[in-house]
KOLBA-294205 format. One line per field, with one value per atom (N, C-alpha, C): residue number from 1; y, z, x. Coordinates in Angstrom, 3 decimals. Atoms other than C-alpha are relative to their C-alpha. Layout:
N
nr	(NUM:...)
Y	(Y:...)
Z	(Z:...)
X	(X:...)
end
This chain:
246
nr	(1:1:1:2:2:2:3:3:3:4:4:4:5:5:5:6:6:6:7:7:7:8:8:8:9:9:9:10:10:10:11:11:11:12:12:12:13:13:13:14:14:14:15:15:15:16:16:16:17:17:17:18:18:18:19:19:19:20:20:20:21:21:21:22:22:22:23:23:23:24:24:24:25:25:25:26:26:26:27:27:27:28:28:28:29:29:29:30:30:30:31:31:31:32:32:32:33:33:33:34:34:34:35:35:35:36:36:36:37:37:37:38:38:38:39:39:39:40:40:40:41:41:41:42:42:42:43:43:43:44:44:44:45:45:45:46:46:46:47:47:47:48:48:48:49:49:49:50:50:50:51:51:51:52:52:52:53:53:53:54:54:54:55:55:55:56:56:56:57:57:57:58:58:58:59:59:59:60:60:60:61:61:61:62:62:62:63:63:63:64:64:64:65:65:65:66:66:66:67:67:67:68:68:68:69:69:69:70:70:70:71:71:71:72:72:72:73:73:73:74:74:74:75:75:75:76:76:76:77:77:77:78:78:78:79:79:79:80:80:80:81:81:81:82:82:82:83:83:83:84:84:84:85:85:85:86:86:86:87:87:87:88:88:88:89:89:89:90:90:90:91:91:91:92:92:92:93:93:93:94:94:94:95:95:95:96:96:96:97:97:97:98:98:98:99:99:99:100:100:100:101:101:101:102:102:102:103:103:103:104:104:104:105:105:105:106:106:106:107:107:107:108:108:108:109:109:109:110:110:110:111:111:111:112:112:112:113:113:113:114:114:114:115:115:115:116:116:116:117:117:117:118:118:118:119:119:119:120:120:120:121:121:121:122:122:122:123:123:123:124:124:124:125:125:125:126:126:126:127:127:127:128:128:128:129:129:129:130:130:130:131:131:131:132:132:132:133:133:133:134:134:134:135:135:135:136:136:136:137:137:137:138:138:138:139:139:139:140:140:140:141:141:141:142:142:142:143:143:143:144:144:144:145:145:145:146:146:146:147:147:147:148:148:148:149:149:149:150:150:150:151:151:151:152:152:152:153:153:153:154:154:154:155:155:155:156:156:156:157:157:157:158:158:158:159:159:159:160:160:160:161:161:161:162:162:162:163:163:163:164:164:164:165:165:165:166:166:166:167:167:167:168:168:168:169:169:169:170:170:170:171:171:171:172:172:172:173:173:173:174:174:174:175:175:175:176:176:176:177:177:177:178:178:178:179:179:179:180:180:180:181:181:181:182:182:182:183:183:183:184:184:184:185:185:185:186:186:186:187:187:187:188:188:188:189:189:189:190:190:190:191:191:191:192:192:192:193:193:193:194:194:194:195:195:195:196:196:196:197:197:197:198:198:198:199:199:199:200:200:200:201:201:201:202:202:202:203:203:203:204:204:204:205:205:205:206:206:206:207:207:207:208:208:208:209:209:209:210:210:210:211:211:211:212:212:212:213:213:213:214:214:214:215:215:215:216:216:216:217:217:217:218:218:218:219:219:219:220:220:220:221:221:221:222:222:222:223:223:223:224:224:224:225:225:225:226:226:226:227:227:227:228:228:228:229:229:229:230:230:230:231:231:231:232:232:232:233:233:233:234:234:234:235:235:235:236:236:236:237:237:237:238:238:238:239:239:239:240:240:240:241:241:241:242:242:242:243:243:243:244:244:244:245:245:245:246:246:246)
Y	(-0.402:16.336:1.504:-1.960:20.067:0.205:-0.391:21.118:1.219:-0.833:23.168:-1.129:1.169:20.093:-0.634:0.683:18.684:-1.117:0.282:16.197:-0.763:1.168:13.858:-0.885:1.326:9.975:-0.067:0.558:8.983:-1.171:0.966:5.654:-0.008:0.176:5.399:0.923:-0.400:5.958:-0.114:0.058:5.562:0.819:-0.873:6.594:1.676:-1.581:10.487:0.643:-0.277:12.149:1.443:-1.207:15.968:0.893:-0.404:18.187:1.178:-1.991:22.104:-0.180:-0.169:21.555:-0.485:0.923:18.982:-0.680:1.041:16.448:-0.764:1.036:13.002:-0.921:0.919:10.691:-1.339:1.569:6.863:0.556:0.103:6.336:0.992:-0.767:9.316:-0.757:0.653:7.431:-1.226:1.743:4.070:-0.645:1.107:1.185:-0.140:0.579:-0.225:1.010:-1.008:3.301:0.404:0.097:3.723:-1.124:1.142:0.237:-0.051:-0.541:1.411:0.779:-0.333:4.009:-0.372:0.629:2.374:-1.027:0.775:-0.599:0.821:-1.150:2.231:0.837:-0.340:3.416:-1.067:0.794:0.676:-0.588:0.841:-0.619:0.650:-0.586:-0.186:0.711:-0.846:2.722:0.463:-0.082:2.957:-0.372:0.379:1.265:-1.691:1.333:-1.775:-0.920:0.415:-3.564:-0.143:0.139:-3.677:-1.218:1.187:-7.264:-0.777:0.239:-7.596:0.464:-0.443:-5.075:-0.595:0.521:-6.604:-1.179:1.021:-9.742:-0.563:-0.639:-8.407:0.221:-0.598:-6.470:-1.073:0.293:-8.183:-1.460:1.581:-12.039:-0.863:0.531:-13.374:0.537:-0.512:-11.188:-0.373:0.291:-12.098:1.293:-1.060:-10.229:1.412:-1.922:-7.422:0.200:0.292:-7.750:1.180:-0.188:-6.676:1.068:-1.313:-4.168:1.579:-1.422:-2.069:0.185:-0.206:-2.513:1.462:-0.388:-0.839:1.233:-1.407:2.138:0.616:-0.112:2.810:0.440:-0.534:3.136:0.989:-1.349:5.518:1.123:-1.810:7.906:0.197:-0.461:7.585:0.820:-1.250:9.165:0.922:-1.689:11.474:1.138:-0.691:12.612:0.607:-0.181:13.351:1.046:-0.840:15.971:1.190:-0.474:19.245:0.700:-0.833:20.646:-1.089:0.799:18.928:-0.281:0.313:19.021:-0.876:1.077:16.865:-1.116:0.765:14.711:-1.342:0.777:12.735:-0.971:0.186:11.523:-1.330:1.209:8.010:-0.426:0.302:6.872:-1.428:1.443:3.896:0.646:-0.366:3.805:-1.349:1.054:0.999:-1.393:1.019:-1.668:0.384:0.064:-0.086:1.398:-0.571:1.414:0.902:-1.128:4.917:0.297:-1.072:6.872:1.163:-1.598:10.531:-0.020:-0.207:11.320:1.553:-1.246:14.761:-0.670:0.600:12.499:-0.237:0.452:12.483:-1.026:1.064:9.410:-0.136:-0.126:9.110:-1.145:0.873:5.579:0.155:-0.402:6.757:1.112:-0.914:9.128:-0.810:1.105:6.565:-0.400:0.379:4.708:0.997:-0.821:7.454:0.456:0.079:8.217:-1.381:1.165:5.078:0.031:0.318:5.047:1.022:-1.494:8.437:-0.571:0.305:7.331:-1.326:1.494:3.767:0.880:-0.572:6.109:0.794:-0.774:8.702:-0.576:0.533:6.698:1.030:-1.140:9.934:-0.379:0.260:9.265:0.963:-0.995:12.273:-0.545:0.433:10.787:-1.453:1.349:7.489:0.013:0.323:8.626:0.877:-0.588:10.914:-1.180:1.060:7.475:-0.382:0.882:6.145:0.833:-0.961:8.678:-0.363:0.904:7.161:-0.775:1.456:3.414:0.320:0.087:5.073:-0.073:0.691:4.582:-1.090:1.541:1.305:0.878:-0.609:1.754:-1.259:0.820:0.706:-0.701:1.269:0.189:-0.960:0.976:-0.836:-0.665:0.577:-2.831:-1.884:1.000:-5.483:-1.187:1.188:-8.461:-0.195:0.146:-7.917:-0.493:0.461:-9.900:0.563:-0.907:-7.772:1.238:-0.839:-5.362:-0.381:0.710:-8.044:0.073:-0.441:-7.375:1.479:-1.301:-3.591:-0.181:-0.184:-4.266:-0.711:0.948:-7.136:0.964:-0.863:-4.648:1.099:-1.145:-1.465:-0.644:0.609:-3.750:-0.959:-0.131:-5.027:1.143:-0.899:-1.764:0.522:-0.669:-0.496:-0.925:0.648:-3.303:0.535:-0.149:-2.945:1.598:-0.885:0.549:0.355:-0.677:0.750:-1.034:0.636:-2.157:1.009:-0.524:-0.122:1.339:-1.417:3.315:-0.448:0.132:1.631:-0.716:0.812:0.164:1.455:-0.952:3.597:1.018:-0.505:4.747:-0.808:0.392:2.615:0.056:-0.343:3.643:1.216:-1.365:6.959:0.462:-0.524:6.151:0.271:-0.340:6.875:-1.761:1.714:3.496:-0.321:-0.172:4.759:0.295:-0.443:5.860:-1.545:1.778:2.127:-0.524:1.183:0.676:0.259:-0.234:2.445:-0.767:0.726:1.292:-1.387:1.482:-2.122:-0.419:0.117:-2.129:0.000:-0.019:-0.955:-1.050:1.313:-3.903:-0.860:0.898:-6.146:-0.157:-0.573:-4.436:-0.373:0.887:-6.186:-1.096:1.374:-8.659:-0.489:0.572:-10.271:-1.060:0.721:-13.143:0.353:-0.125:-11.039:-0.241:0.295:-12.883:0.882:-1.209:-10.463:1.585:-1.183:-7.537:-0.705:0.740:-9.531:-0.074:0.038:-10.132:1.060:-1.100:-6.483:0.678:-0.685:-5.320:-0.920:0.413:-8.197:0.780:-0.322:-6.770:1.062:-1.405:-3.237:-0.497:0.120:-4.505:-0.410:0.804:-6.402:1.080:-0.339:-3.629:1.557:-0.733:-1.418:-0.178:1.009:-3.712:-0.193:0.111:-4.368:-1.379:1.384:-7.931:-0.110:0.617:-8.378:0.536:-0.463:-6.204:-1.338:0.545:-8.503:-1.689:0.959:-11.512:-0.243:-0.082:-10.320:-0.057:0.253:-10.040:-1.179:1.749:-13.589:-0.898:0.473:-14.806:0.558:-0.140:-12.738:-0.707:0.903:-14.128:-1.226:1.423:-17.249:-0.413:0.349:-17.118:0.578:-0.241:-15.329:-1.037:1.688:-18.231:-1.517:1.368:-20.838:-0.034:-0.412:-18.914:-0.176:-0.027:-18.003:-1.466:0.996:-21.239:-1.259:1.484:-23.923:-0.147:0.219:-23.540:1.268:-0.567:-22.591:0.671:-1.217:-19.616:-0.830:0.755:-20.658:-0.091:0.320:-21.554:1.183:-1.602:-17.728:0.443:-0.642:-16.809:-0.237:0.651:-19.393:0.540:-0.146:-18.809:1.284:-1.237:-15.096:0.295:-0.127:-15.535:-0.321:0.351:-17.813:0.612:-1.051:-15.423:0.854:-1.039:-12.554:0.065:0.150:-14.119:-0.269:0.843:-15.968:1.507:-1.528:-12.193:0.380:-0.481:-11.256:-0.943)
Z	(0.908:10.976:-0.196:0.105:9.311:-0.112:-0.047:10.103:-0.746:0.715:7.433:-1.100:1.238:4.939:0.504:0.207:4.348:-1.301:1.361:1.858:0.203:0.494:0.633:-0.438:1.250:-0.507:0.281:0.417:-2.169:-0.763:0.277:-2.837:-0.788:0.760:-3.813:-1.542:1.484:-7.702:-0.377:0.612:-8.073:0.685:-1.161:-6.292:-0.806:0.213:-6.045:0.812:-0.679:-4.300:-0.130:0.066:-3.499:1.358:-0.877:-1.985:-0.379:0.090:-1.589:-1.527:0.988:-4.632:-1.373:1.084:-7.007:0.260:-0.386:-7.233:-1.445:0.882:-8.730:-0.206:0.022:-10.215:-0.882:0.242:-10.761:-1.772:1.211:-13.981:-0.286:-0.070:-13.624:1.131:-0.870:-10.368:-0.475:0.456:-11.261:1.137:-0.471:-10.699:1.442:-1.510:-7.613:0.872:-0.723:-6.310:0.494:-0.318:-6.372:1.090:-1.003:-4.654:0.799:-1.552:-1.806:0.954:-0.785:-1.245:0.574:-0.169:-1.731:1.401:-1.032:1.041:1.125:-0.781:3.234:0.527:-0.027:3.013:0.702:-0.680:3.516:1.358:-1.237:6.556:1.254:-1.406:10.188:0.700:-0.510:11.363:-0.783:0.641:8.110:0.004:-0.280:8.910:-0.607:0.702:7.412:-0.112:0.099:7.986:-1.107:1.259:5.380:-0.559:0.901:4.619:0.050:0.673:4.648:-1.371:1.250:2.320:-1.303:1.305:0.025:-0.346:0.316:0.320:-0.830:0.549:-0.922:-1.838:1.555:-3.832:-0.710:0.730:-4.834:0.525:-0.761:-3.971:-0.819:0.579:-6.445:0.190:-0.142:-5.731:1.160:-0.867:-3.394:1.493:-1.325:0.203:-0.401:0.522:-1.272:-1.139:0.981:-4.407:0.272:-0.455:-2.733:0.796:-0.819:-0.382:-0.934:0.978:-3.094:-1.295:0.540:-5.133:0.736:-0.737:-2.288:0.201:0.136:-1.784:-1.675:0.957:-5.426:-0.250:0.262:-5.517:0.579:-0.765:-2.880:-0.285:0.783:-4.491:-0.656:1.223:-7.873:0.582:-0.544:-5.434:0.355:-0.295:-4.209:-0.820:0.755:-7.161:-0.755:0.848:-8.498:0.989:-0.839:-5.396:0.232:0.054:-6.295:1.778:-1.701:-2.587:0.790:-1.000:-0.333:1.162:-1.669:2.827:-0.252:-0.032:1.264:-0.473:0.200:0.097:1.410:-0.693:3.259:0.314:-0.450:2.991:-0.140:-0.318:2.806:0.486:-0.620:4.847:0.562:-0.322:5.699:1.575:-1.147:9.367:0.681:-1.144:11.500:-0.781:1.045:8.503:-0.028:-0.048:9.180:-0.875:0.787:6.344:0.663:-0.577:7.213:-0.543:0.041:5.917:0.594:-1.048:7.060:0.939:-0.972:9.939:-0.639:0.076:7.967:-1.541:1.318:5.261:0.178:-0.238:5.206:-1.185:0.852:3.865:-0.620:0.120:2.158:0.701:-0.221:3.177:1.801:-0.968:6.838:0.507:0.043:6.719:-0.282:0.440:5.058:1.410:-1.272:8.272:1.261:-1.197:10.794:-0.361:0.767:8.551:0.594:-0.669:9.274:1.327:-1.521:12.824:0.536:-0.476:12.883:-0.333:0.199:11.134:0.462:-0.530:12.892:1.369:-1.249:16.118:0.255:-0.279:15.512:-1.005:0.353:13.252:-1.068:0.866:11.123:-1.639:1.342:7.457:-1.305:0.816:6.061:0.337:-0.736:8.195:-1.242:0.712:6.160:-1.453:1.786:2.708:-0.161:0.325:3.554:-0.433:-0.343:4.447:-1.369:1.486:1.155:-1.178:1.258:-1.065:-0.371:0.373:-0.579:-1.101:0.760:-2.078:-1.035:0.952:-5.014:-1.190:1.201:-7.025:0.905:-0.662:-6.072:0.553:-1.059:-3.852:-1.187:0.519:-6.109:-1.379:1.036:-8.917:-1.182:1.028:-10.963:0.391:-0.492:-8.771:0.811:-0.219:-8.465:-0.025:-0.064:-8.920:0.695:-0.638:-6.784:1.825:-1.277:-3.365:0.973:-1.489:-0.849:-0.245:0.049:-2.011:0.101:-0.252:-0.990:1.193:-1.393:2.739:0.018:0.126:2.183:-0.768:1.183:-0.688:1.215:-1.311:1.925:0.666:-1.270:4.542:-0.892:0.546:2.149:-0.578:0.527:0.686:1.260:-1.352:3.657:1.184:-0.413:5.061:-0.723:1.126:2.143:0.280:-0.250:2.585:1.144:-1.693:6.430:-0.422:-0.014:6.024:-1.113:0.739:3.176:0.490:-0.736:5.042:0.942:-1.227:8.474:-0.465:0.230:6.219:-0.681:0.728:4.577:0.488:-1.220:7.765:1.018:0.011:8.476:-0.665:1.227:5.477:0.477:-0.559:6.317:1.007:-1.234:10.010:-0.312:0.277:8.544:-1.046:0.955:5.676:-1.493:1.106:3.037:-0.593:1.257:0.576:-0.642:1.300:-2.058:-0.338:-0.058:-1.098:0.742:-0.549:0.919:-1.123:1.055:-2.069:-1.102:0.188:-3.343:0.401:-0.701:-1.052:-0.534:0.269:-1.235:-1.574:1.362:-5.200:-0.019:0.104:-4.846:0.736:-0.482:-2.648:-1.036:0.474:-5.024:-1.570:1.415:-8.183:0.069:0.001:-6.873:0.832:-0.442:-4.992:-0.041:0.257:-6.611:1.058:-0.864:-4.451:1.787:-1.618:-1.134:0.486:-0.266:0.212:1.235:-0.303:2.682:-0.684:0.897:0.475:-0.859:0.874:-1.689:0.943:-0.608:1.229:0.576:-0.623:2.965:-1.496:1.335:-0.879:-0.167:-0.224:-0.825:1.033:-0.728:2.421:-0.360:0.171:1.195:-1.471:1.081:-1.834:0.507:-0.887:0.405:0.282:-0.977:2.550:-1.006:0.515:-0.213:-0.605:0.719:-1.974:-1.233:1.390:-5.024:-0.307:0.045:-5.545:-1.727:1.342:-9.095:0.488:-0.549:-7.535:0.603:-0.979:-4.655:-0.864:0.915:-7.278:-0.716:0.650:-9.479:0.994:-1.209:-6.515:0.174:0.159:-5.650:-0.972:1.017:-8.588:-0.589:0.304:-9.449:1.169:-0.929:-5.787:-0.622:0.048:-6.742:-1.850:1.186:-10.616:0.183:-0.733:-8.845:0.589:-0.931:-6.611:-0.872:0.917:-9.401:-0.804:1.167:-11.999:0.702:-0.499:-9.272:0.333:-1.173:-6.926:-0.272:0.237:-8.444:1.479:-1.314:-5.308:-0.091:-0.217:-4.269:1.426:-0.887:-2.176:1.492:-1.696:2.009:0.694:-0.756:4.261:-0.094:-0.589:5.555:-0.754:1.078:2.066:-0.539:0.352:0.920:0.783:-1.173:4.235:0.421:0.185:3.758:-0.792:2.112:-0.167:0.827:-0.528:1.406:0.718:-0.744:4.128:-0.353:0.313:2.581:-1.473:1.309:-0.591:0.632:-0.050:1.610:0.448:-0.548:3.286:-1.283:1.294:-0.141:-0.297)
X	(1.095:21.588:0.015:-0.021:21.597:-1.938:1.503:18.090:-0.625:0.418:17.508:-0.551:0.434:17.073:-0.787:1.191:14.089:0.072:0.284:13.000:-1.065:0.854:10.210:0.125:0.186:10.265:-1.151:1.046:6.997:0.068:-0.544:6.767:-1.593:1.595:2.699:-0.024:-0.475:2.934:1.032:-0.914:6.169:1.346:-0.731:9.520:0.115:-0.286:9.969:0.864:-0.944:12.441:0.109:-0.512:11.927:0.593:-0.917:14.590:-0.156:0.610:14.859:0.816:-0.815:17.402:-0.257:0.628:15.762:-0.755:1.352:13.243:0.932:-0.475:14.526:-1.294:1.184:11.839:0.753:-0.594:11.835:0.794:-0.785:14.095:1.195:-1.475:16.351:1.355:-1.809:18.194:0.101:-0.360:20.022:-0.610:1.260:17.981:0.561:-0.836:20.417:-0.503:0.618:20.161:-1.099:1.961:16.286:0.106:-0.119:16.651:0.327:-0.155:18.556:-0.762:1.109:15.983:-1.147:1.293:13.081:0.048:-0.198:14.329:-0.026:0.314:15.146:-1.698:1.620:11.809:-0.803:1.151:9.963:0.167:-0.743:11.988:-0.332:0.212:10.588:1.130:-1.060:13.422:0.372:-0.653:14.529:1.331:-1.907:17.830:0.071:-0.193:18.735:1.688:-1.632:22.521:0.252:-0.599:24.554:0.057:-0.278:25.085:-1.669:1.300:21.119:-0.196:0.478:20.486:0.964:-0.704:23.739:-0.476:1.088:21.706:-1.045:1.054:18.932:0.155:0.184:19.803:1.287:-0.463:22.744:0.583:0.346:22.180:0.925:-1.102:24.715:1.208:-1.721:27.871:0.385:-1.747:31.073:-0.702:0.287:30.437:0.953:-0.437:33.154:-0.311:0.835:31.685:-1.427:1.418:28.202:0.404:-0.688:29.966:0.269:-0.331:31.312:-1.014:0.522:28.534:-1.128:0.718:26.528:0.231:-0.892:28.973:-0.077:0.145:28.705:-1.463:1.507:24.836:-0.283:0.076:25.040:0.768:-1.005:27.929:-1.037:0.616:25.660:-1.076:1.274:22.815:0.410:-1.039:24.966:0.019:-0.455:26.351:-1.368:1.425:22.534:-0.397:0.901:22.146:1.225:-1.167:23.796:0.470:-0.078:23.187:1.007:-1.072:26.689:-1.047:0.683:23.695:-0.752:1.333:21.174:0.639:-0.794:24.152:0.140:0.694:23.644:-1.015:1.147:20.529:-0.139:-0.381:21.982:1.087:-1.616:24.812:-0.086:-0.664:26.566:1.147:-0.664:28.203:-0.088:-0.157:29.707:-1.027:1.018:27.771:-1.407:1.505:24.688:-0.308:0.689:22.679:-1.033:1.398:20.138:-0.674:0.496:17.918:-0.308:-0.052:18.342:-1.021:1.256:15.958:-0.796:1.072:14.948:-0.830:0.604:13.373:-2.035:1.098:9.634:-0.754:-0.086:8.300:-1.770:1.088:4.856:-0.702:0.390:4.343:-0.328:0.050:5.025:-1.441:1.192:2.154:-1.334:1.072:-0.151:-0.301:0.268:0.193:-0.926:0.320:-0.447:-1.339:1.209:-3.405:-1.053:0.308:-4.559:-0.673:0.127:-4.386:-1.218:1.139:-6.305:-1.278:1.528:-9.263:-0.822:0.704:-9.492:-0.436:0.260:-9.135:-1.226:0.751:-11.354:-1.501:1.217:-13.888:-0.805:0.667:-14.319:0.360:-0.090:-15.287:0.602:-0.767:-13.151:1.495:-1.521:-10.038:0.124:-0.288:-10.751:0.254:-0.223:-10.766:1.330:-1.276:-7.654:1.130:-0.656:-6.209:0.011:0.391:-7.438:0.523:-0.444:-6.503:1.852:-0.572:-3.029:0.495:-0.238:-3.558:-1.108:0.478:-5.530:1.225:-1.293:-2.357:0.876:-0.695:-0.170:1.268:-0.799:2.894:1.261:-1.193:6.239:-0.388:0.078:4.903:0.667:-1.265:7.904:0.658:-0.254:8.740:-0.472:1.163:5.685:0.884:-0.784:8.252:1.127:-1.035:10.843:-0.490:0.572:10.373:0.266:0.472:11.219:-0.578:1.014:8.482:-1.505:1.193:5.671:-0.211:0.578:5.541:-0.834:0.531:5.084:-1.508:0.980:2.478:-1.074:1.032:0.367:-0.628:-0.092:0.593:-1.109:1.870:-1.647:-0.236:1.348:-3.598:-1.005:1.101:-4.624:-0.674:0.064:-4.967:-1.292:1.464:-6.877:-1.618:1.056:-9.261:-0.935:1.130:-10.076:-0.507:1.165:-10.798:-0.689:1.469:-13.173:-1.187:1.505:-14.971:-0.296:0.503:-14.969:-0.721:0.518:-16.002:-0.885:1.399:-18.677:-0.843:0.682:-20.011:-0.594:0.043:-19.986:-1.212:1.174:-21.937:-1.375:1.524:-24.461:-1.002:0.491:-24.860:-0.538:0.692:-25.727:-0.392:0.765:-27.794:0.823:-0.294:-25.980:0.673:-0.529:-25.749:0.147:-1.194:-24.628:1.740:-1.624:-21.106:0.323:-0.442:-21.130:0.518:-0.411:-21.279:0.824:-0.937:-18.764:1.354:-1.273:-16.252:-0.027:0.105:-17.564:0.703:-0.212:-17.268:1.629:-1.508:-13.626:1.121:-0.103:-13.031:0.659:0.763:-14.303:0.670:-0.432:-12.723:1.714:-1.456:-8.712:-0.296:0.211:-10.680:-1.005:1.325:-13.423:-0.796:0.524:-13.731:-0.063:0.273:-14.289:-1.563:1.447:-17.205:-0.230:0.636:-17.681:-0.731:0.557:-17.879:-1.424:1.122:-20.375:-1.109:0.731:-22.173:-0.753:0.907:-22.836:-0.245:0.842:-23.947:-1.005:1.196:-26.061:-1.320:1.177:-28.052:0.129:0.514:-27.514:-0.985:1.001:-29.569:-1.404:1.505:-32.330:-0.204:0.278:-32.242:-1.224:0.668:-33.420:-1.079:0.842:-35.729:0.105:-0.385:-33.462:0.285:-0.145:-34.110:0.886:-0.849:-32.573:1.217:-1.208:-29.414:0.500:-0.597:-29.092:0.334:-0.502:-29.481:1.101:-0.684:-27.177:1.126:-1.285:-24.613:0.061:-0.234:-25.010:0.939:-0.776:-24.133:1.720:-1.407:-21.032:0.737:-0.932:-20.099:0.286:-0.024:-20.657:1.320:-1.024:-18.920:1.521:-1.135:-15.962:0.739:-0.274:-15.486:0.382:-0.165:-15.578:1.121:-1.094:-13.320:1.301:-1.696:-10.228:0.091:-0.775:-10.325:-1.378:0.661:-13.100:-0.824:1.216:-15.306:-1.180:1.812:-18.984:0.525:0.269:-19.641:0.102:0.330:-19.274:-1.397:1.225:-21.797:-1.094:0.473:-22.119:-0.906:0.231:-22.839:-1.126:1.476:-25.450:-0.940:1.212:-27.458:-0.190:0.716:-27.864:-0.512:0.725:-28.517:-1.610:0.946:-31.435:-0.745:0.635:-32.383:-1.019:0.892:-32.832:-0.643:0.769:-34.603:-1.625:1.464:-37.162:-0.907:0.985:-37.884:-0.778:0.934:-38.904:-0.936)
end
């Protein structure tokens, strides 16, 4: 490794690729190429064997076929980086595919983000976290199947913590930025009957009975439209609850 090179992949918005020498963005590298990075990226070590990743990307070609297709995507990245040191920053060795170790990855950061604000419970740590998955991760990529683990993975991420930061918000009063979170929930996943549910009691709790009504019901026409079912047990028997309080 020459420890003078640095670089950045950003994968949230769209791949990016900056180096002390250039910055490549999605559509300038060939597709295959992007595709090597991007796998790289998303891959726990960043390492990936070779006759996975030829698998992968190129699931109809011949094993040398898929070999030299693979070597080929990686010159074309090459040849796109005029600096010979940052020319590295994908290698093939002994069948096994890398990503450089001086590569900093955005998605990698996301995580550690993460961990900080579940750890420390601080509601500035959580929206750093969040700031993130306010643009999608790959997004030209939404159809390709090995970009559905990664995607699962922050969107379930995103979820837990705007529940745990707006569980948060509410421990300290503030229930208007709750229901923020909640809303943004709610806004790629309509039918989260939880979310539906703690805006329900933040509506009781304020004494916004047509609010908390009106929540109900989108639960409930949510529920009918995606999947032809009525709200769960949980759901009814807090509607009920906190109607009879009123």
């Amino acid at each position: 490794m020459l420890g003078h090179v640095a670089a950045q992949v950003q994968l949230f918005g769209g791949l990016r690729v900056v180096l002390p020498s250039t910055t490549l963005r999605e559509g300038r590298i060939a597709t295959k190429s992007a595709a090597v990075l991007k796998l790289l990226a998303i891959r726990p070590g960043h390492t990936v064997h070779r006759d996975e990743l030829v698998g992968t990307l190129w699931v109809d070609a011949s094993e040398r076929q898929g070999a030299n297709n693979l070597y080929k995507a990686v010159h074309q990245l090459r040849e796109l980086l005029p600096d010979p040191a940052e020319r590295d920053i994908v290698e093939i060795r002994r069948g096994v595919v890398t990503l450089a170790p001086w590569v900093d990855i955005d998605l990698d950061r996301f995580l550690v983000e993460c961990e900080t604000a579940r750890a420390t419970k601080n509601r500035e740590a959580y929206d750093r976290a969040l700031a993130y998955t306010a643009v999608q991760i790959l997004p030209c990529d939404i159809y390709e199947d090995w970009t559905q683990g990664v995607r699962e993975l922050t969107a379930r991420l995103d979820r837990q913590l705007r529940f745990e930061v707006a569980e948060l918000c509410l421990l300290a009063g503030d229930a208007a930025r709750a229901g923020e979170y909640l809303d943004a929930i709610l806004l790629t996943e309509p039918t989260n009957e939880r979310a539906h549910r703690l805006l329900m009691q933040l509506y009781s709790s304020h004494g916004e009975a047509a609010n908390l009504a009106r929540q109900y019901e989108t639960c409930v026409t949510a529920l009918d439209t995606e999947f032809g079912l009525e709200p769960s047990e949980a759901t009814v028997a807090l509607y009920n609850e906190l109607t009879a309080r009123r």
